[in-house]
C-alpha positions as CSV (number, residue, x, y, z in Angstrom):
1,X,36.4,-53.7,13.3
2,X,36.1,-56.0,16.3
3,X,33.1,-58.7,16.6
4,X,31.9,-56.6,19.5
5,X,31.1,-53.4,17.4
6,X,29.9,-55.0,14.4
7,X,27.1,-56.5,16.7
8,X,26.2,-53.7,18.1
9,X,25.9,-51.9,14.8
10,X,23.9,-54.5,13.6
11,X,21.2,-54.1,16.6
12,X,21.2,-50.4,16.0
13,X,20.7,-50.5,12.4
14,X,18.0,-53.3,13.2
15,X,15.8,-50.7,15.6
16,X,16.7,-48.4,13.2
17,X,14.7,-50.0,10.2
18,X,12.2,-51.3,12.2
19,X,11.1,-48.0,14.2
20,X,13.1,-44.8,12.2
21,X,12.3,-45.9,8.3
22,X,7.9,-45.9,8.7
23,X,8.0,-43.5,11.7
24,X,9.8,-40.6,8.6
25,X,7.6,-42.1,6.5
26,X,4.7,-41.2,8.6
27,X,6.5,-37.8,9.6
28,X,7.0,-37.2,6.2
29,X,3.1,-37.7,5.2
30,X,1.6,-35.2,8.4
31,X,4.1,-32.9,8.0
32,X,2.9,-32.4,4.4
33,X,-0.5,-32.3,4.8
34,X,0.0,-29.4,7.2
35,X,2.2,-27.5,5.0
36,X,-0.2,-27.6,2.0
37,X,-3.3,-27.1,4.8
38,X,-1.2,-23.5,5.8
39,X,-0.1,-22.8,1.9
40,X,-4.3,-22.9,1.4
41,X,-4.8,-20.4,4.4
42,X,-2.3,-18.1,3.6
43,X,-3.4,-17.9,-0.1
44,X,-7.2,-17.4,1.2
45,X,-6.0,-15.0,3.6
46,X,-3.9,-12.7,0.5
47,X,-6.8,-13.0,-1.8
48,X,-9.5,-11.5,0.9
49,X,-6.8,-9.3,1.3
50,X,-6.1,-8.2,-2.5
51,X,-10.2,-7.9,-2.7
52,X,-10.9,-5.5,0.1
53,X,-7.9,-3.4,-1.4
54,X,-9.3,-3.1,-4.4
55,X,-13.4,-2.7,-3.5
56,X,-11.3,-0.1,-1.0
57,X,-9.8,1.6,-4.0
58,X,-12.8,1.5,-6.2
59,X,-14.8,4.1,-3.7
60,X,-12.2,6.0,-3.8
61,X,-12.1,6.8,-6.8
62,X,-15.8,6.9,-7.2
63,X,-15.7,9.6,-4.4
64,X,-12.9,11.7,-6.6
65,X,-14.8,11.5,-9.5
66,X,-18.0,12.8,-7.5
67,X,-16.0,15.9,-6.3
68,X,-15.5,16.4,-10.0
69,X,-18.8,16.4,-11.2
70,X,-19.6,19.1,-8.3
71,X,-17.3,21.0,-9.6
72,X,-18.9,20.8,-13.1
73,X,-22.2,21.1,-12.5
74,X,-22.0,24.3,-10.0
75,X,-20.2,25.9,-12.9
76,X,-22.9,25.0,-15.3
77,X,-25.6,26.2,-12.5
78,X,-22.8,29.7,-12.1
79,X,-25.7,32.1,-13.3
80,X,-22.6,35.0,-14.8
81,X,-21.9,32.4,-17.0
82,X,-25.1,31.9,-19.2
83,X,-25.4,35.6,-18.6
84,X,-21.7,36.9,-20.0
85,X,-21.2,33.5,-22.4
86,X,-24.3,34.2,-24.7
87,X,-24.5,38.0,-24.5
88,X,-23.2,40.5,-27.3
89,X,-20.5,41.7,-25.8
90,X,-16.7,39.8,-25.1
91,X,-16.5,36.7,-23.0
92,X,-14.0,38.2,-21.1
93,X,-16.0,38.6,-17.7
94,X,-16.7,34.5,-17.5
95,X,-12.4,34.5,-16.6
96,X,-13.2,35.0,-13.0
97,X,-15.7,32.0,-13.1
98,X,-13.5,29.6,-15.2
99,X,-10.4,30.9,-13.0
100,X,-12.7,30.0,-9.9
101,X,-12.8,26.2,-11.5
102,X,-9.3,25.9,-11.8
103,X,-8.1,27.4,-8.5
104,X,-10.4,24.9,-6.6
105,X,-8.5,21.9,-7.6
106,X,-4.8,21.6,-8.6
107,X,-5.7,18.5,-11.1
108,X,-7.7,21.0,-13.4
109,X,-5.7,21.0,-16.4
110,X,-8.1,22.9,-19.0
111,X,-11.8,24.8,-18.5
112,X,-12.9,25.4,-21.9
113,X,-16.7,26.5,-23.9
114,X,-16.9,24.6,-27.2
115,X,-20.2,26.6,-29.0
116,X,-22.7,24.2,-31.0
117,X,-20.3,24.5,-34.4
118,X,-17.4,22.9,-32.1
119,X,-15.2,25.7,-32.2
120,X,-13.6,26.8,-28.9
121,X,-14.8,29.4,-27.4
122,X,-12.8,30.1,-24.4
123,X,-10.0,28.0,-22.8
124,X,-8.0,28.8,-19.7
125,X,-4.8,26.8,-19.2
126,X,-2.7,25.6,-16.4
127,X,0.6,25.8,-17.1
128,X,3.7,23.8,-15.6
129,X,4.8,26.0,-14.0
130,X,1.4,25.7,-12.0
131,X,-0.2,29.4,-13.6
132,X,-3.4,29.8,-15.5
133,X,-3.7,31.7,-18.7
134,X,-6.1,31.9,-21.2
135,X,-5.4,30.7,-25.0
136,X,-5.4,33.5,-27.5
137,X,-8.0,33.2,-29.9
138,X,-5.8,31.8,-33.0
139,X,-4.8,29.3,-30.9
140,X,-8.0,27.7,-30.3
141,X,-9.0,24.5,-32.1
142,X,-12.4,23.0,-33.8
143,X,-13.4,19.7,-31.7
144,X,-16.3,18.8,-34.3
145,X,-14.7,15.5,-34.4
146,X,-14.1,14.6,-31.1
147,X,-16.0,11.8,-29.0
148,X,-16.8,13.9,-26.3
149,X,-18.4,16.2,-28.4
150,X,-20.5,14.1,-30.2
151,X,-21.6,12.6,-26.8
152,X,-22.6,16.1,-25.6
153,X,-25.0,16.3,-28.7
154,X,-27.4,14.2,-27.6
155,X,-27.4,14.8,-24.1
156,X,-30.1,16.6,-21.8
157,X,-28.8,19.7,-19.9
158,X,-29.1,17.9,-16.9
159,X,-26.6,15.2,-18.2
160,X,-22.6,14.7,-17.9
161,X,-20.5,12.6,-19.9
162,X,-17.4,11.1,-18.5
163,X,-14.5,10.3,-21.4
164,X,-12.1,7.5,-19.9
165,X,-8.5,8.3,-19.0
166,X,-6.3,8.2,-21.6
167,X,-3.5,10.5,-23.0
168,X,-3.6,14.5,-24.1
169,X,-3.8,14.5,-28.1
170,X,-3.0,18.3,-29.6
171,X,-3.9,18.0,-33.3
172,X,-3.9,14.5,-33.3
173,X,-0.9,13.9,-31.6
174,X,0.3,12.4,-27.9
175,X,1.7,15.0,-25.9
176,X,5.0,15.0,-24.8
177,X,5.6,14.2,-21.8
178,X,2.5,12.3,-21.6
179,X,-0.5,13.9,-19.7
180,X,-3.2,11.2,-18.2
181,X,-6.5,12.9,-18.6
182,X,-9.9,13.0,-17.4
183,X,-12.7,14.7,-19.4
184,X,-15.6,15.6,-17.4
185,X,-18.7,17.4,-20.3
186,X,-22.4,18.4,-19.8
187,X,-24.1,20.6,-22.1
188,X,-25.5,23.9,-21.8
189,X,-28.1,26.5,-22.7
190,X,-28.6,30.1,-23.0
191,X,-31.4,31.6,-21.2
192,X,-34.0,31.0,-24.3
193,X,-33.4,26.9,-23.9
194,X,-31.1,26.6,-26.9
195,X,-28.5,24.3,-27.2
196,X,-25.2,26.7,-27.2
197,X,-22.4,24.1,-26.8
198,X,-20.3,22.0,-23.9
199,X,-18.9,23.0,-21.2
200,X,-15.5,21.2,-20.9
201,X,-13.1,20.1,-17.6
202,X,-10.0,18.5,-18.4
203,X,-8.5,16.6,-15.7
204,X,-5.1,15.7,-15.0
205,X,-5.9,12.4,-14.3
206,X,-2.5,11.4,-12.3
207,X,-4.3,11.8,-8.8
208,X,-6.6,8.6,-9.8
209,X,-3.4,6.6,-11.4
210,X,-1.5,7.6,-7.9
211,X,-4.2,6.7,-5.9
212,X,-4.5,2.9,-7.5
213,X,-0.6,2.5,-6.8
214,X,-1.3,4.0,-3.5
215,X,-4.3,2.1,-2.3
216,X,-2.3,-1.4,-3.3
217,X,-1.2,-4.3,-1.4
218,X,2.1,-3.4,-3.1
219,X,3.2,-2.1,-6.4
220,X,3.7,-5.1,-7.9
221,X,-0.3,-5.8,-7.7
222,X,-1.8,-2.4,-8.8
223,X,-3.1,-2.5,-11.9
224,X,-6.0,-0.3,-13.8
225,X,-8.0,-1.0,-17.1
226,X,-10.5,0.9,-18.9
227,X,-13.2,-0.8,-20.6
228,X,-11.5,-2.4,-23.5
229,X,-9.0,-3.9,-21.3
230,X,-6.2,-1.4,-22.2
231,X,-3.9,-0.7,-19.1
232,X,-4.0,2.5,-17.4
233,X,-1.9,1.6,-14.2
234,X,0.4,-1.6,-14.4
235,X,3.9,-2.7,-12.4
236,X,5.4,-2.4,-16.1
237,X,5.5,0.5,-17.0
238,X,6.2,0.0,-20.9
239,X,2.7,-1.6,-21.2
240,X,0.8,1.3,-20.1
241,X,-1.0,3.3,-22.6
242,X,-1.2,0.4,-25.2
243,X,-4.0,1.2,-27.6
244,X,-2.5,5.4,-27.6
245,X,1.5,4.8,-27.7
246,X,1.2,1.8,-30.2
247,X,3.0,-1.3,-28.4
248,X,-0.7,-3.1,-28.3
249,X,-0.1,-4.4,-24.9
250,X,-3.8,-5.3,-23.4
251,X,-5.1,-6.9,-20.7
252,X,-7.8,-8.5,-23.0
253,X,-5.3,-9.8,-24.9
254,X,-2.5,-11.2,-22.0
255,X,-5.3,-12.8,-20.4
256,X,-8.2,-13.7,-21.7
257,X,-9.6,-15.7,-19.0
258,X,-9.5,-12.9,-16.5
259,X,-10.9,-10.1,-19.1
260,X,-14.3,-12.7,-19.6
261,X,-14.2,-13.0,-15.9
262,X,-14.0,-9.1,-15.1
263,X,-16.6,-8.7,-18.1
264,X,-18.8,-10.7,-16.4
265,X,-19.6,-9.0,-12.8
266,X,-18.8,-6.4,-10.7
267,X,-16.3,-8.1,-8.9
268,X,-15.0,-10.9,-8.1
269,X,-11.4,-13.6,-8.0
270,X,-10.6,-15.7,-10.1
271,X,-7.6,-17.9,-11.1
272,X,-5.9,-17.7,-14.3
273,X,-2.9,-19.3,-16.5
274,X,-1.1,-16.1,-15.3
275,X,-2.5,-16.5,-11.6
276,X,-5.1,-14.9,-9.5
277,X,-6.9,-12.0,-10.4
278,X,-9.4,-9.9,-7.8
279,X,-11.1,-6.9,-9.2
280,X,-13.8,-4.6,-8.2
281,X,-15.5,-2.2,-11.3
282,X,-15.5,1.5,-10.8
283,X,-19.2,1.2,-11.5
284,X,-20.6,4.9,-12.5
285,X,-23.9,3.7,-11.9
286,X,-23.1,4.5,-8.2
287,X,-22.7,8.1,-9.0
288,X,-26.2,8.4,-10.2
289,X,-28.1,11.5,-8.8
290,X,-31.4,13.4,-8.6
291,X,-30.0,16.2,-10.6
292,X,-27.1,14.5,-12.6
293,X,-27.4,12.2,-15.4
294,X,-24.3,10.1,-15.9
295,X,-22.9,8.6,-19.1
296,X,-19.3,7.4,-18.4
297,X,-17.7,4.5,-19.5
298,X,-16.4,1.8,-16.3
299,X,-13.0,1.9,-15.0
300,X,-11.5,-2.0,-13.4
301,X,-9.3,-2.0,-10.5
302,X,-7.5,-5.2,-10.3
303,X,-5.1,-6.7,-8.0
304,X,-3.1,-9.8,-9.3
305,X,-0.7,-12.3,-7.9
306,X,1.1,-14.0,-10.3
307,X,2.3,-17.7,-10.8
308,X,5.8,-16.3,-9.9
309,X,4.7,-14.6,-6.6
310,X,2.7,-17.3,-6.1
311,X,5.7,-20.0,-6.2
312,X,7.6,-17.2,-3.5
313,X,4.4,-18.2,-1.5
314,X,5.3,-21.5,-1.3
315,X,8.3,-21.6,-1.2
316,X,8.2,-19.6,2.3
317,X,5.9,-22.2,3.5
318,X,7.5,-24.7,2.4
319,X,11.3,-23.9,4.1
320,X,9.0,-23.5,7.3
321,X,7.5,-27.0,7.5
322,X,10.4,-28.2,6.4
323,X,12.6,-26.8,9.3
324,X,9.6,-28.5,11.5
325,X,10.0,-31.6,10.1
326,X,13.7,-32.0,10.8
327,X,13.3,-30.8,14.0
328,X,10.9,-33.9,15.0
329,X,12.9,-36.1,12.7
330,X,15.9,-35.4,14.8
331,X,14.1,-35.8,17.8
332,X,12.6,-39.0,16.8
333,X,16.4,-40.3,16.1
334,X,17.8,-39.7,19.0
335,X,15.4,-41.2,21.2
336,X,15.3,-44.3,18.5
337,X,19.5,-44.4,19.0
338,X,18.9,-44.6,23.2
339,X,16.5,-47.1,22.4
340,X,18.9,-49.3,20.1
341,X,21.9,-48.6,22.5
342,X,20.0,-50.3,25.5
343,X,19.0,-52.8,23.9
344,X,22.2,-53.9,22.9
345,X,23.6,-53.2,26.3
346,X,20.8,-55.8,27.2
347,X,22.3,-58.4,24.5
348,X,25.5,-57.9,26.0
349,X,24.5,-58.3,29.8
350,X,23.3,-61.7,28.7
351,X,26.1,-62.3,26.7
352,X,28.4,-62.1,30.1
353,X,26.4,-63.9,31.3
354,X,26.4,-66.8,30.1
355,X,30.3,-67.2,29.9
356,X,29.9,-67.0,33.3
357,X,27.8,-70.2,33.6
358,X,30.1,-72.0,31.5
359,X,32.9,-71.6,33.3
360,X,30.8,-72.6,36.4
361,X,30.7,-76.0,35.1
362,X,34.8,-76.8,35.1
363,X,34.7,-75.8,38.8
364,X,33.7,-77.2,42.1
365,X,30.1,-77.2,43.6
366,X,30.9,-74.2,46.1
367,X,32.3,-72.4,42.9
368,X,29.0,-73.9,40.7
369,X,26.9,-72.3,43.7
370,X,28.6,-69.0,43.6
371,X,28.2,-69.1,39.9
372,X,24.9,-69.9,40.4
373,X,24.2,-67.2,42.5
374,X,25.7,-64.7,40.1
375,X,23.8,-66.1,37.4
376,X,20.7,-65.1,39.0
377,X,22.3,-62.1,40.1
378,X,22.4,-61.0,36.3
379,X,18.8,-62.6,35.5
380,X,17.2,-60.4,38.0
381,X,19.2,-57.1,36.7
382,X,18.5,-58.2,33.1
383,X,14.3,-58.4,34.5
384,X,14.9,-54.8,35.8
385,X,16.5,-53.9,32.7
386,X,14.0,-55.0,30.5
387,X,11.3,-53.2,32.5
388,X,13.2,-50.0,32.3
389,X,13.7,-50.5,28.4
390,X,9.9,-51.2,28.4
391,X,9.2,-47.5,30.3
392,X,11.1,-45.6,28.6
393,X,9.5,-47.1,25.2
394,X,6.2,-46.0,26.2
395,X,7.2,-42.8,27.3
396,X,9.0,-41.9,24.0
397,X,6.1,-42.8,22.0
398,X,3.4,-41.0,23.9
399,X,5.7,-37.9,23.6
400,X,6.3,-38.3,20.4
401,X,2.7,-38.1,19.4
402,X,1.5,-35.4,21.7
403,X,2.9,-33.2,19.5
404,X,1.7,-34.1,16.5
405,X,-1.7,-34.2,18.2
406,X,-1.4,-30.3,19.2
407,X,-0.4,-29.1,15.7
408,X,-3.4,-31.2,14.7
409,X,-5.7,-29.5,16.9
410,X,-4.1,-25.9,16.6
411,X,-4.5,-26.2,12.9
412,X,-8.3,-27.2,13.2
413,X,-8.9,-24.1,15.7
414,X,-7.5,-22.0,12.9
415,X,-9.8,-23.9,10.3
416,X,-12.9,-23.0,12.5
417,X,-11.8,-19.5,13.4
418,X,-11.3,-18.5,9.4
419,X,-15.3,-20.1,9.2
420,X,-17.7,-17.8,8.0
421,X,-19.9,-18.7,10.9
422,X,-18.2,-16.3,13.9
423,X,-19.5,-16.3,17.8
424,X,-20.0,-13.0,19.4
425,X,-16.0,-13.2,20.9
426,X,-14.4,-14.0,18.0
427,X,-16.0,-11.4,16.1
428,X,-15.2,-9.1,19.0
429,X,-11.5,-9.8,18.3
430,X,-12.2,-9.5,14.2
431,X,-13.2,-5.8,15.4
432,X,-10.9,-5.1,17.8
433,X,-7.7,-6.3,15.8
434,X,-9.9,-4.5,12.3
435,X,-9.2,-1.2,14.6
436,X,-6.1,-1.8,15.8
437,X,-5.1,-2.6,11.6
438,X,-6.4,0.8,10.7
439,X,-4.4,2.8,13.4
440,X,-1.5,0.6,12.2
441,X,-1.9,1.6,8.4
442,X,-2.4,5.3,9.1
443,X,1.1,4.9,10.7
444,X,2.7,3.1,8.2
445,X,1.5,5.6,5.7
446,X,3.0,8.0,7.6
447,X,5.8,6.1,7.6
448,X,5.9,5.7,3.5
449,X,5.7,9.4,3.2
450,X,8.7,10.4,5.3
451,X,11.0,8.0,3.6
452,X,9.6,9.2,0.6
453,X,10.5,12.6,1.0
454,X,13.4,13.5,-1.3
455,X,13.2,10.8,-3.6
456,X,10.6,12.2,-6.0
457,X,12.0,12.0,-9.5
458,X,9.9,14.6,-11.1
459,X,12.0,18.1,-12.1
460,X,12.7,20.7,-9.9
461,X,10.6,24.1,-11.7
462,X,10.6,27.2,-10.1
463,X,7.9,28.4,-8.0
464,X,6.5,32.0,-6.8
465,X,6.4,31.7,-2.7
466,X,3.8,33.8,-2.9
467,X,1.1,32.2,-4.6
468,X,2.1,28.5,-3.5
469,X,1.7,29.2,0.3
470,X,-1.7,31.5,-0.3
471,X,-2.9,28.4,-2.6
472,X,-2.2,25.7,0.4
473,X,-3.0,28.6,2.8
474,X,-6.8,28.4,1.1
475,X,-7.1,24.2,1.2
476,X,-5.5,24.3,4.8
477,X,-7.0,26.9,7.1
478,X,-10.5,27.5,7.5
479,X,-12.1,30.7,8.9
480,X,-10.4,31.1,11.6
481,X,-7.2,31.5,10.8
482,X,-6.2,35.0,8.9
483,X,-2.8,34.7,6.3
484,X,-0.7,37.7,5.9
485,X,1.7,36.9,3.3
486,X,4.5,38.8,1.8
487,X,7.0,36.5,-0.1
488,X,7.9,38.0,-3.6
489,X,10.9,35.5,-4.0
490,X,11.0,32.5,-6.4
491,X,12.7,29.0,-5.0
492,X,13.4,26.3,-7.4
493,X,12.5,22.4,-6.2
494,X,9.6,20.0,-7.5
495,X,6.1,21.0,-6.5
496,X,5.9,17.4,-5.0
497,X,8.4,18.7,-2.4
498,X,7.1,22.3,-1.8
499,X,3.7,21.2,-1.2
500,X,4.1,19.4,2.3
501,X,6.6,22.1,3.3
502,X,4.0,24.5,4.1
503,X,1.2,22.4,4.3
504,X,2.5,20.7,7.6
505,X,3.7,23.9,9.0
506,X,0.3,25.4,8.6
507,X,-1.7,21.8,9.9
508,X,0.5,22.0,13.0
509,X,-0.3,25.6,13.6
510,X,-4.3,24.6,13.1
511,X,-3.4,21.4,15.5
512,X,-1.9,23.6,18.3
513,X,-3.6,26.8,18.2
514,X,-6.0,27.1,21.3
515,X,-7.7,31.0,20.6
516,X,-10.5,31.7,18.8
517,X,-8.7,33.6,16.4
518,X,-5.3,33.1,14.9
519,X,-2.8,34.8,12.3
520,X,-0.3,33.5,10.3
521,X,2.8,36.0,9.2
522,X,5.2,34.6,5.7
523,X,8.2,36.9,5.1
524,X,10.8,35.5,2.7
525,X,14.5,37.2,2.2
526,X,16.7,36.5,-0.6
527,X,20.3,35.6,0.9
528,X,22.7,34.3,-1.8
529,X,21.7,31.1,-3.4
530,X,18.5,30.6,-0.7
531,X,15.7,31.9,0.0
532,X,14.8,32.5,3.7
533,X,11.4,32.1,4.4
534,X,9.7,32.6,8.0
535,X,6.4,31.3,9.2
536,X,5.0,32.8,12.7
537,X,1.8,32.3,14.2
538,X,0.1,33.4,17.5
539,X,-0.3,30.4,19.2
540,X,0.7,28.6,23.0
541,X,4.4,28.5,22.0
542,X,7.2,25.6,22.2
543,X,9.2,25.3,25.2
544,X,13.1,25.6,24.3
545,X,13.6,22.4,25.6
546,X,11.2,21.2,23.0
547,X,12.6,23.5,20.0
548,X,14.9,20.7,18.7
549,X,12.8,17.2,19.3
550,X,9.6,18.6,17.8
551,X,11.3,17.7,14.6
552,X,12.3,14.0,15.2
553,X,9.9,11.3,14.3
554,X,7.0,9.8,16.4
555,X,7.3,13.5,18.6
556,X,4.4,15.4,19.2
557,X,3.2,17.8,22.5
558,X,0.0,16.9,21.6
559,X,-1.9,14.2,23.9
560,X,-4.0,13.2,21.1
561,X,-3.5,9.3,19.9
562,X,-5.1,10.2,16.1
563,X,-1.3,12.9,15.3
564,X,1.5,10.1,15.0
565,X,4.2,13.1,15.4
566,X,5.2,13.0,12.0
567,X,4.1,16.3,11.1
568,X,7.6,18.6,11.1
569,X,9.4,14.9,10.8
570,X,8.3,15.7,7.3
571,X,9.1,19.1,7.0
572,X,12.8,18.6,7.9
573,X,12.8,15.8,6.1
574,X,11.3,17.4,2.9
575,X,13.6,21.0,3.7
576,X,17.0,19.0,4.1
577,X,16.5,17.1,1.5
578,X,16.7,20.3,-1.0
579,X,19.9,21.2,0.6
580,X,17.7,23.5,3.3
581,X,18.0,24.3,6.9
582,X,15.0,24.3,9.1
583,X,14.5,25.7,13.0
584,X,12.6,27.3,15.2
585,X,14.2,31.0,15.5
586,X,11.6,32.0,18.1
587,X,8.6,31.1,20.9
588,X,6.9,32.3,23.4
589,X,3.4,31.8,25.0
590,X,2.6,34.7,22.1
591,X,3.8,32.6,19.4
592,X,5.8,30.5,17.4
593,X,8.4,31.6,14.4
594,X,10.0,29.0,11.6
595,X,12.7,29.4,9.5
596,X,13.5,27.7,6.4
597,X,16.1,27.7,4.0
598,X,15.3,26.9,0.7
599,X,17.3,27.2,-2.8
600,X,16.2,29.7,-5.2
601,X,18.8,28.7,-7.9
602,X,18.8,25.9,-10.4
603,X,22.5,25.4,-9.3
604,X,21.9,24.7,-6.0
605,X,22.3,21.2,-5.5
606,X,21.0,18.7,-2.6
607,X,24.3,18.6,-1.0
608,X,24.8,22.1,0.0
609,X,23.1,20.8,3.0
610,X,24.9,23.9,4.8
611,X,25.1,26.4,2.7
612,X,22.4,28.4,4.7
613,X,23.2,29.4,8.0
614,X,20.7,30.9,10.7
């Protein structure tokens, strides 16, 4: 290494610890602060999040359990049944009342009278396969023992008891598969004021359970507890059902912290060994009523972030003030480097310069002159050097700091704008983006659905096309609308997937139908291992044009902003996915007619994506 380029290193490295080694340090220190500043945000920011989810999901729930006390009490108030339960003759004639209570929601598992002795009565079934029957007599159990009985003992006519959700016992034993159930009791009397017995609903109680999972900032949050802290909903599903299945696993007992907290209010976050924990109570208090009386134990919706999600949290904030703090750092060194490299070009001008001067002295005057003359030649561009090395130093550090200044103030805006103390305009944005959020979530619910379709794990069962479309025929269409249905065939394919089948070809018949007055026409045809099934209404008509992009997603004729254009996305979706076919076979400003494919074979499989042909 020559002398030459070990000096120059040497000046470098000089600047280098004099200006690169405190301004890091400094870097270093701000750069932190910021990042633990926006960890605190974003962490504030999730939990107000997690809360509003859950407070979200607790009135849901409150509002499904209210539907389900209607349903109860207007049986209770059904005047044909005091009239045909307590009367000499068979209980028969109450079937149409009870079979009324059953057909009006799809969760109603069991309707059953349990007479003052607890001794059934009268139970009407739903079966998997979706039909109602009613027990036989020798079939029927004594509940004496049961804790929804003994509730009902005590209570005033006027009164329903709520059990919480837990698993279907027969004789003492957890059904298999398990069945989450809702109990829903009130007393009643005949028509001389005695006490005759209970009037029973049993639930399936998955709508709730779905819900929670549904209603979630993700799956990983969505948890559910009953009162003792036993889990009812939780992202593992081996430590459901606890207290009933025998594997003990318990809120209460995995954190203890959070089950004191919970116990203690209504709602509410808190942090725990295991992280946080936002909940909102299921209070039944809310469900209180002029001419209900409600004795139901509370339900807990929680929402918890873990130590582990937490760390991924950080993590992600941490690689992103990280990647800003090598950018500045690099920034930084290269204008410290220009810096060191004129400086030593400096040291070097002089250097020449005085070798020059020196060998001045061995000559003659006019040469000492000429020497001279250079010599001051060099002093002056050493003086213009300096004040260029002098410029540029000032420059570089009042651009190095502007920055710093602007992520200081941009991070204090933020800190005001979170305040709780809003001006008219920002809380004019709060509601404008609060609207624009909710249009976004209906979409992206949409969105969940469609790319659901066809992964439902429950079992295919067979289904009679007859009384599944006059079933979503009754929840879909209102008085308008008249259904003429003639589909005698069976198809085989989970309920979960049969469901949205018709219910969105009848919703976009309701959506699009401009008259007064409308009909529906089903027709279904066996051919070989499908079943063909055609849907025709009276309506405007589809263009032919239009007959193929009315089933891709985000396409709708309508001009309305509220229909994303998911609607027969989901059908053909839902249809395709069973190995079906889906099309429109025929429209005209007299109507529109569907045809779908669907198998009507357990041997059919999902692949046989064209095995039916129009």
């Amino acid at each position: 290494m020559t002398k030459t380029k070990k000096v120059r290193q040497q000046v470098i490295g000089f600047w280098w610890r004099r200006i690169m080694l405190p301004a890091t340090l400094v870097l270093a220190a701000v750069v932190y602060g910021f990042g633990l500043s926006q960890y605190e945000i974003r962490l504030q920011q999730a939990l107000a999040q997690h809360q509003r989810t859950v407070g979200e999901t607790a009135v849901q729930l409150l509002i499904g359990v209210g539907r389900s006390i209607d349903l109860l009490v207007s049986m209770r108030r059904e005047g044909s049944v005091v009239e045909t339960l307590f009367s000499d003759e068979n209980v028969a004639p109450s079937d149409g009342v009870f079979q009324g209570v059953i057909g009006r929601r799809r969760a109603v598992d069991q309707v059953r009278w349990i007479d003052e002795n607890g001794d059934e009565r009268l139970r009407l079934q739903r079966l998997t396969d979706d039909s109602v029957v009613r027990v036989p007599q020798d079939q029927l159990q004594n509940k004496l023992d049961r804790d929804y009985f003994q509730a009902a003992l005590s209570m005033q006519p006027s009164w329903v008891w709520l059990s919480t959700i837990d698993l279907n016992e027969e004789n003492g034993v957890v059904e298999q598969p398990v069945l989450p159930t809702l109990r829903l009791v009130t007393p009643i009397q005949d028509p001389s004021g005695r006490a005759r017995g209970i009037l029973v609903i049993n639930e399936r109680a998955y709508e709730y359970l779905d819900l929670v999972r549904r209603l979630a900032v993700a799956d990983e949050h969505a948890y559910l507890v009953d009162q003792r802290g036993d889990y009812l909903v939780a992202p593992e599903f081996n430590k459901q059902w606890g207290r009933q299945l025998g594997h003990g696993a318990s809120f209460a007992t995995e954190n203890p912290d959070g089950w004191a907290a919970v116990q203690s209010a209504n709602k509410g976050v808190i942090s725990t060994p295991s992280g946080y924990v936002a909940w909102q109570r299921v209070n039944t208090i809310e469900q209180q009523r002029r001419d209900v009386r409600l004795l139901a134990p509370d339900l807990t919706v929680m929402s918890v972030i873990s130590r582990d999600q937490l760390a991924v949290m950080q993590s992600e904030v941490r690689n992103t003030w990280l990647l800003v703090f090598v950018s500045i750092w690099l920034a930084l060194a290269i204008g410290v480097h220009r810096w060191a490299s004129l400086v030593d070009r400096n040291r070097r001008i002089r250097y020449q310069g005085k070798l020059e001067r020196a060998a001045a002295s061995d000559r003659d005057i006019s040469i000492a002159n000429r020497a001279r003359e250079a010599a001051e030649a060099h002093a002056r561009a050493l003086q213009r050097s300096n004040r260029d090395l002098d410029n540029f130093a000032f420059v570089a550090a009042h651009d190095l700091r502007s920055p710093v200044r602007s992520i200081r103030t941009y991070v204090d805006l933020l800190a005001e704008d979170a305040g709780d103390d809003l001006a008219a305009v920002p809380r004019e944005y709060l509601e404008r983006l609060k609207g624009l959020s909710l249009d976004l979530d209906a979409l992206l619910d949409g969105l969940v659905r469609y790319a659901r379709v066809g992964r439902d794990e429950s079992s295919p069962i067979r289904l009679a096309l007859g009384a599944l479309i006059a079933e979503i025929g009754r929840e879909v269409l209102d008085e308008r609308f008249t259904l003429d249905v003639e589909a005698d065939d069976t198809v085989f394919l989970p309920r979960s997937v049969a469901d949205p089948i018709f219910r969105q070809l009848f919703l976009n018949v309701v959506h699009h139908h401009s008259r007064d007055q409308g009909r529906i026409r089903v027709r279904s045809a066996r051919q070989g291992a499908f079943v063909r099934v055609s849907v025709a209404d009276d309506g405007d008509g589809i263009g032919p044009e239009h007959w193929e992009t009315v089933f891709g997603v985000f396409s709708t004729l309508s001009n309305k902003a509220e229909r994303p254009g998911l609607g027969l996305a989901l059908v053909r979706r839902a249809v395709e996915s069973q190995g079906g076919e889906v099309w429109i076979e025929d429209s005209t400003s007299e109507g529109t007619t569907f045809v779908i494919t669907l198998p009507a074979d357990a041997s059919i499989d999902s692949a046989q994506a064209g095995a039916a042909r129009r």
